[in-house]
N, C-alpha and C positions, 0 to 999 in steps of 0.2 A: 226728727232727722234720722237717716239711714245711711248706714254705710256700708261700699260694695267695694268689687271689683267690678272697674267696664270693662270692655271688650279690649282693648288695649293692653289689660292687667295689671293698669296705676289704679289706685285705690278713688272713689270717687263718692261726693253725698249725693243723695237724693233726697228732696221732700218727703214726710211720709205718703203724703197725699197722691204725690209722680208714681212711687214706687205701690202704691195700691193702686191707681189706676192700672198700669201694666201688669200686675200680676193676674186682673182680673181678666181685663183681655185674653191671657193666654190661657190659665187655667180654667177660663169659662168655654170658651172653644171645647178644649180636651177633652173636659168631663163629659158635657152634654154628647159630647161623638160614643164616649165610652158608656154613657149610660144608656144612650139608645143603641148601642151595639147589645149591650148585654141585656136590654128588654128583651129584642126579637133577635137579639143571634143564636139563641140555644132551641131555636121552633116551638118550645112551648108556651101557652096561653097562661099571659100570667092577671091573676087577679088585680081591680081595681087600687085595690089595697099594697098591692104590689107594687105595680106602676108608679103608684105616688110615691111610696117607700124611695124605689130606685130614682124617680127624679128628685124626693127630699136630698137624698145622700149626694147627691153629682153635687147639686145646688149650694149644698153646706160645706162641701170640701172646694168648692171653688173659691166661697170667699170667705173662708177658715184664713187664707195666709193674710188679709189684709188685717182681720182683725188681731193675728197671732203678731202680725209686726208691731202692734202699740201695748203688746203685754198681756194680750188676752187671749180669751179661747172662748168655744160655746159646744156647748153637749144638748143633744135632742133626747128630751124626757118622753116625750108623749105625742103621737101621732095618733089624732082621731080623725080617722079619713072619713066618716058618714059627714062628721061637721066640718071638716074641713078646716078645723082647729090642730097645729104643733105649739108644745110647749118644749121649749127651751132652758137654759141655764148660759147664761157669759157669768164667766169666770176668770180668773188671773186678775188683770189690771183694770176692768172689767168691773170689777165687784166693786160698789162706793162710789164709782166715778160719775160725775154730775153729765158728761155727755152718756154716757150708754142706754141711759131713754132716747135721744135723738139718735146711736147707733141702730137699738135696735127699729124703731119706725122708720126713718129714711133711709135706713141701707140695709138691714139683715130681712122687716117684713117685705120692702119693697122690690127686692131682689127674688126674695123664694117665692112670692103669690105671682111672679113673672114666669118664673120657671117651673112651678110645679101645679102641675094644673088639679085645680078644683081646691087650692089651698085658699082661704078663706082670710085668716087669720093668724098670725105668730105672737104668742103669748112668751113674756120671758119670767120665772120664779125670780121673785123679789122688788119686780117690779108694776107687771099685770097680776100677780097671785104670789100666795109665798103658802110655804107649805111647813108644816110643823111637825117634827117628828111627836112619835105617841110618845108619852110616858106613862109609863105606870110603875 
């Protein structure tokens, strides 16, 4: 559950479900305008590798706020643009919790292999791989 203010200025709940649908509407619009503004707005020819970057980044900040509402977050480790492979990290509320396999395959890959072209795959650490620091 989420609490606001409406439009009115009385204080009002929302589902989180309500309130993640509409944030994604809006913030999915925006990004995507601004991200392809700032591909071809500056006239330069930007690399493959680029291009993906810039649409990663629109893509992850659009629906960063739905996941930030139930306590979480997610950080992009690793972009391999030849494979077409991003690795990930959810974090915050995120980390242990028994749905964030179904976050990340039904809404975080299926949303970014939509918008960011030539992405393949979204891998998240801890749950497709986990990574172990060196000791020595």
């Amino acid at each position: 559950m989420w609490v606001g203010f409406g439009v009115d200025g009385n204080m009002e709940s929302v589902s989180t479900s309500d309130a993640r649908a509409s944030v994604d509407v809006v913030d999915d619009d925006r990004l995507e305008e601004e991200a392809d503004q700032e591909a071809v707005g500056d006239g330069e020819d930007l690399s493959d590798a680029q291009l993906m970057r810039v649409a990663l980044d629109a893509a992850v900040e659009a629906i960063r706020p739905a996941i930030q509402m139930d306590g979480g977050d997610m950080i992009v480790l690793d972009l391999r643009h030849e494979e077409g492979v991003v690795d990930i990290e959810l974090t915050g509320a995120c980390v242990g919790c028994p749905m964030s396999s179904i976050t990340l395959k039904q809404g975080v890959e299926r949303i970014l292999t939509e918008r960011v072209p030539g992405l393949k795959q979204v891998r998240a650490k801890g749950i497709d791989f986990d990574v172990q620091d060196d000791v020595w």
